[in-house]
C-alpha positions as CSV (number, residue, x, y, z in Angstrom):
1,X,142.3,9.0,105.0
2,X,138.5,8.6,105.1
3,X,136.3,9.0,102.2
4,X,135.7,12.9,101.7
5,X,133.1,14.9,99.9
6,X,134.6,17.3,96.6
7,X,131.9,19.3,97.7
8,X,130.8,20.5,101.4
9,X,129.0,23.8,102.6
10,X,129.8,25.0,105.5
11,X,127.4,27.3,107.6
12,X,127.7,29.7,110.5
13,X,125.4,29.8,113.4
14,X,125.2,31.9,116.5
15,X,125.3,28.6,118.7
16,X,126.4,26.1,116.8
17,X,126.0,23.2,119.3
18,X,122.2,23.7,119.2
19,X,122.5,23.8,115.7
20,X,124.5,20.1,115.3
21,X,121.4,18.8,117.7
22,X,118.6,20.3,115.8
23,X,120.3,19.5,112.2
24,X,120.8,15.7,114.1
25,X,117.1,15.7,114.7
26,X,115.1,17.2,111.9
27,X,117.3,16.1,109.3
28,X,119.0,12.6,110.7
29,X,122.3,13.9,109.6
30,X,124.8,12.3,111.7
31,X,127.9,14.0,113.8
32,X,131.3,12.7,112.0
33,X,133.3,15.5,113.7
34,X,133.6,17.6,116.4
35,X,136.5,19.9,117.7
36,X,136.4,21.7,120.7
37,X,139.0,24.6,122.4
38,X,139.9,24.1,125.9
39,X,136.6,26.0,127.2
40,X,134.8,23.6,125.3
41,X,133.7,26.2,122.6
42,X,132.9,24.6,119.0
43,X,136.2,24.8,117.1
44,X,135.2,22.6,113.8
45,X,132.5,20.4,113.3
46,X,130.7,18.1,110.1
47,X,127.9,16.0,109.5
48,X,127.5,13.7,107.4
49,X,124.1,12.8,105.1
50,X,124.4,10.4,102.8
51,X,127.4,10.6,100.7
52,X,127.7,14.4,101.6
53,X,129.1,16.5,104.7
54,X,128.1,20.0,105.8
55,X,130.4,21.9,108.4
56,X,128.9,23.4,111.0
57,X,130.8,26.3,112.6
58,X,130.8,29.4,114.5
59,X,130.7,33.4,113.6
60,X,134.2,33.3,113.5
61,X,134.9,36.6,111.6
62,X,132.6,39.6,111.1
63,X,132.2,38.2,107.5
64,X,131.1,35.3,108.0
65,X,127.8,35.3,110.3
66,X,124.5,33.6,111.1
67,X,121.2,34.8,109.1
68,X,119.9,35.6,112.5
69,X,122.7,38.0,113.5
70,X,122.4,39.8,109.4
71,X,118.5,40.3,109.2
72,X,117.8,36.7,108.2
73,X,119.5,37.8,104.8
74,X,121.2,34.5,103.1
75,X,123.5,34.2,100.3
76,X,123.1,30.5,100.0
77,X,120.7,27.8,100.4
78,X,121.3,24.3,101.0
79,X,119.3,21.7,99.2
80,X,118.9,18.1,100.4
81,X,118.2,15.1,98.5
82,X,116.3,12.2,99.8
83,X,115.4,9.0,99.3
84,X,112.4,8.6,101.7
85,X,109.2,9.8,102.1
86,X,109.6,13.2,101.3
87,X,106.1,14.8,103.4
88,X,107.2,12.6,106.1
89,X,110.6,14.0,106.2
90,X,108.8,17.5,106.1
91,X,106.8,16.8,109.2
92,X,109.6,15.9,111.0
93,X,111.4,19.2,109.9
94,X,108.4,21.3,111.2
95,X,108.3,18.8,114.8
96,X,111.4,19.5,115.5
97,X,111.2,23.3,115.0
98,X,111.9,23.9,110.6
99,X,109.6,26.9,109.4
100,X,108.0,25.3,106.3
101,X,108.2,28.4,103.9
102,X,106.5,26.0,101.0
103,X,104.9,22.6,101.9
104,X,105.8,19.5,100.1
105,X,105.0,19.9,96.1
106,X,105.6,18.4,92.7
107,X,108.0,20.0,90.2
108,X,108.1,19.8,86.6
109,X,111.4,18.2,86.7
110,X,110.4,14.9,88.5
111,X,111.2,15.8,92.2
112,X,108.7,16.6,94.9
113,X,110.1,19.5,97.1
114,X,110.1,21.7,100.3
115,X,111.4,24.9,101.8
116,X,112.1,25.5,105.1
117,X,114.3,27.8,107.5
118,X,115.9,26.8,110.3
119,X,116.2,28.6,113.8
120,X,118.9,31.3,112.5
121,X,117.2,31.7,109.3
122,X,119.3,29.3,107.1
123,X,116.9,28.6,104.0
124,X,117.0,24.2,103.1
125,X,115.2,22.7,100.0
126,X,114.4,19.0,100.2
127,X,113.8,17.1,97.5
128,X,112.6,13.4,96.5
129,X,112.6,12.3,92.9
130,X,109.0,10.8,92.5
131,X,108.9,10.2,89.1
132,X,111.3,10.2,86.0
133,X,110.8,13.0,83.4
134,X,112.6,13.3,80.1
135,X,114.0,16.9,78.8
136,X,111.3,17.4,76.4
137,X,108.9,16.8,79.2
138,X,110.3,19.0,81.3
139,X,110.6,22.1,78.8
140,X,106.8,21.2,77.7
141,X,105.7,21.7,81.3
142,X,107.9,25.0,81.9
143,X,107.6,26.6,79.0
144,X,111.7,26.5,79.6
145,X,114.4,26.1,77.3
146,X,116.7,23.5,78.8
147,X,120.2,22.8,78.2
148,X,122.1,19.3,79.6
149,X,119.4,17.3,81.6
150,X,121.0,14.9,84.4
């Protein structure tokens, strides 16, 4: 058996097709799976970034739907972590059709980060690390009091 992730999100999308394509070219996540029924209707589907998966699936119950078919209301967000050029990665996010809710910008923790929804209203975060940053000076610059520190 393949390599697997202990931890892999799994999101719903009105047409999820559209959604593998879109994810494949905003993001450069790559198609490790895809099930189809006999009408050729998305069954089960992952992509893989990095050393992580996300499943990609229908509406397949009325409790579990697509952003776009609730309101655009959201329950989760998915973050990303990159190595490359972080406002690069967030221009190809807006070219291939991401809303950028907050443009690229440093964090007190080290990273450099974005916000974006998708098509259906899924909300991403995308992070870089751009620079190491110790506990203290990360509570110094928040005014936060932080327990553990990765």
């Amino acid at each position: 058996m393949a390599d697997r992730s202990t931890l892999t999100s799994a999101l719903c999308y009105r047409d999820p097709k559209a959604a593998l394509e879109f994810l494949e070219a905003a993001f450069g996540f790559e198609l490790v799976m895809l099930i189809e029924d006999g009408e050729g209707n998305l069954a089960h589907s992952e992509m893989r970034s990095g050393d992580s998966l996300i499943m990609i699936g229908t509406e397949w119950t009325d409790d579990h739907k697509s952003p776009a078919s609730l309101g655009g209301k959201n329950t989760q967000t998915v973050h990303i972590h990159v190595a490359e050029d972080i406002d690069a990665h967030c221009e190809r996010a807006r070219a291939a059709g991401f809303e950028i809710l907050m443009e690229p910008a440093d964090q007190f923790y080290g990273d450099r980060t974005y916000r974006c929804r998708d098509p259906e209203g899924h909300f991403w975060t995308v992070g870089q690390t751009v620079r190491p940053v110790s506990r203290e000076e990360a509570e110094a610059a928040s005014g936060l009091k932080i327990d553990g520190w990765l």
